[in-house]
C-alpha positions in Angstrom: 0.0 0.0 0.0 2.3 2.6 1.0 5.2 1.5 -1.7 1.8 2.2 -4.2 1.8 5.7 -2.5 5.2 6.4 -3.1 5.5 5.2 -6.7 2.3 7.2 -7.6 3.9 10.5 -5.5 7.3 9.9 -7.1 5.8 9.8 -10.5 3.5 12.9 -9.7 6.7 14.7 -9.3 8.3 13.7 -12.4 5.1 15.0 -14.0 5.2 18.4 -12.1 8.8 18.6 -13.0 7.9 18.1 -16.8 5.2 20.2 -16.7 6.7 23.4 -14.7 10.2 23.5 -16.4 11.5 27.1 -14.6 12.9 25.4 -11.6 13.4 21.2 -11.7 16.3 20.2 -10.0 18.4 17.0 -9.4 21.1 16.9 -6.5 23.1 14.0 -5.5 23.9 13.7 -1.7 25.5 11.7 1.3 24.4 11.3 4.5 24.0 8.7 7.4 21.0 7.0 8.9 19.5 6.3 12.3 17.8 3.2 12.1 16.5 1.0 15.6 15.1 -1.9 14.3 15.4 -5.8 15.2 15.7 -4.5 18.8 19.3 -3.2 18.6 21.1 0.1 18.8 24.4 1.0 17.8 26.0 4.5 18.0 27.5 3.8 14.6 24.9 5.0 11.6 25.2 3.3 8.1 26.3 5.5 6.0 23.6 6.1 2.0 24.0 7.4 -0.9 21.3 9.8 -2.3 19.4 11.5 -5.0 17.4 13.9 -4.9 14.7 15.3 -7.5 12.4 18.1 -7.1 10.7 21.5 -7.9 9.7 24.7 -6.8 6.2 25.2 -8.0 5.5 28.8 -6.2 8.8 31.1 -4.5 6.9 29.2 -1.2 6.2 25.2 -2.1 7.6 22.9 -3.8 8.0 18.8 -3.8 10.8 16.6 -3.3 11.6 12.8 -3.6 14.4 11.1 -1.8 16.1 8.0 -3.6 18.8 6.2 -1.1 20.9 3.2 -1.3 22.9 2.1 1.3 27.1 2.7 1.3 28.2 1.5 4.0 27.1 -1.2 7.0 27.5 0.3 10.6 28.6 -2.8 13.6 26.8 -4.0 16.1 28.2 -5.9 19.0 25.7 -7.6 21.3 28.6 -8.7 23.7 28.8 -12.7 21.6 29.3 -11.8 18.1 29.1 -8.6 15.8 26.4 -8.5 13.5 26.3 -6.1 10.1 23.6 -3.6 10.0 23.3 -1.6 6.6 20.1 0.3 4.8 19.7 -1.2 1.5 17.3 1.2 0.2 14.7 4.3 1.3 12.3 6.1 -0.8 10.7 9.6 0.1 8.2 12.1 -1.3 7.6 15.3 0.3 5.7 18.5 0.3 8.3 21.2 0.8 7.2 24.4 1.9 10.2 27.3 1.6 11.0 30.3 2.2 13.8 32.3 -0.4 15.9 34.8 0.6 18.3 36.5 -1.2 21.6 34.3 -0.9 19.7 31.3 0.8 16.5 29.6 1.5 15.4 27.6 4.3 12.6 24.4 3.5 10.5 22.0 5.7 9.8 18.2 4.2 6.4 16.8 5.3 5.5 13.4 3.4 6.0 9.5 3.5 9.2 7.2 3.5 9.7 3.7 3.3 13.0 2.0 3.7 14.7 -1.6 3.7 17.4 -2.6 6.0 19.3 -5.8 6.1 21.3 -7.6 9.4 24.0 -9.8 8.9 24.3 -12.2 11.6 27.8 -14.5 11.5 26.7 -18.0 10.5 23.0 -17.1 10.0 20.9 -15.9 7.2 20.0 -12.3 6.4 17.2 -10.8 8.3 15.7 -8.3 6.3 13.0 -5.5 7.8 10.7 -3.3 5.5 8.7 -0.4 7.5 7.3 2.7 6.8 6.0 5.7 8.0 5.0 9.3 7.8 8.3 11.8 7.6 9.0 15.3 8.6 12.1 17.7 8.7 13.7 21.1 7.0 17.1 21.7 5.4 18.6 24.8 4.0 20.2 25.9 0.5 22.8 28.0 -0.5 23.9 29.0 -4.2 27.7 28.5 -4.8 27.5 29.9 -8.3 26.9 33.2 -9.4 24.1 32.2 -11.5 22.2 30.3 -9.1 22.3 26.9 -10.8 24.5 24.6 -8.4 23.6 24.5 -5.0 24.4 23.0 -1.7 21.4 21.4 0.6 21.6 20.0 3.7 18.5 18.4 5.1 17.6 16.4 8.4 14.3 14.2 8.5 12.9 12.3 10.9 11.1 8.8 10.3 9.6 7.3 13.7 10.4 8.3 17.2 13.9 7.0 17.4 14.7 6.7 13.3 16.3 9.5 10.8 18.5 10.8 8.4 21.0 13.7 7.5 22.3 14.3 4.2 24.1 16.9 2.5 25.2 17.7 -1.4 24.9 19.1 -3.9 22.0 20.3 -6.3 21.8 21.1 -9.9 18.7 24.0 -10.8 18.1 23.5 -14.9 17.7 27.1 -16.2 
């Protein structure tokens, strides 16, 4: 159900991005998760690999979808053995309300993620976990070119209560 959601928001926002072609952008980003699932925490966060793909409809909304992999697996020692905990993939569409000023702008992300996760347990098979939820956060840009069409983002969101993410790169603004 909620994978149906996302496919159908993510492919509303390649059609807004068709449609509206003043301000599509793509970014590519890195960040690390904060996952607590199978009933373990670690302090270490698997690191993902991102893209992003978006538009600004209005100077004050826009949408955004979130496309993750995971690049790296973070360690988890439960005193026996160490198990192998890495996100193998998220997806996210959001509603992004912003705010331009005139050498940044500052955004909030309300929408719906879903994300896969895998644990690597020595001499077992791999456990993997699907979940879901709603998603919320904010990030901020900043032009590093002159004409506006490369700029950096930064963005925090939180999943659940004790799940979320942080990434940071760089976007691309088509003229």
């Amino acid at each position: 159900m909620i994978r149906g959601i996302l496919v159908v928001g993510l492919a509303a926002l390649a059609q807004l991005a068709v449609a509206d072609p003043e301000e599509p952008y793509i970014g590519l980003a890195y960040g690390e998760v904060s996952l607590h699932q199978f009933g373990q925490q670690t302090t270490q966060r698997p690191g993902m690999a991102m893209a992003r793909f978006g538009d600004d409809l209005s100077p004050f909304f826009g949408v955004e979808a979130h496309l993750a992999i995971g690049a790296n697996s973070a360690s988890i020692t439960n005193g026996t053995s160490t198990d192998s905990y890495r996100l193998y993939s998220l997806m996210s569409a959001f509603a992004k309300p912003q705010f331009k000023f005139h050498s940044f702008s500052v955004y909030g992300l309300a929408g719906l993620s879903q994300w896969r996760t895998r644990l690597d347990q020595p001499g077992l098979a791999h456990i993997w976990h699907t979940d879901h939820s709603g998603a919320f956060g904010g990030g901020v840009q900043v032009p590093f070119t002159t004409t506006g069409h490369w700029v950096f983002d930064a963005s925090y969101v939180r999943l659940k209560s004790s799940e979320s993410y942080a990434v940071a790169g760089v976007n691309y603004r088509f003229p």
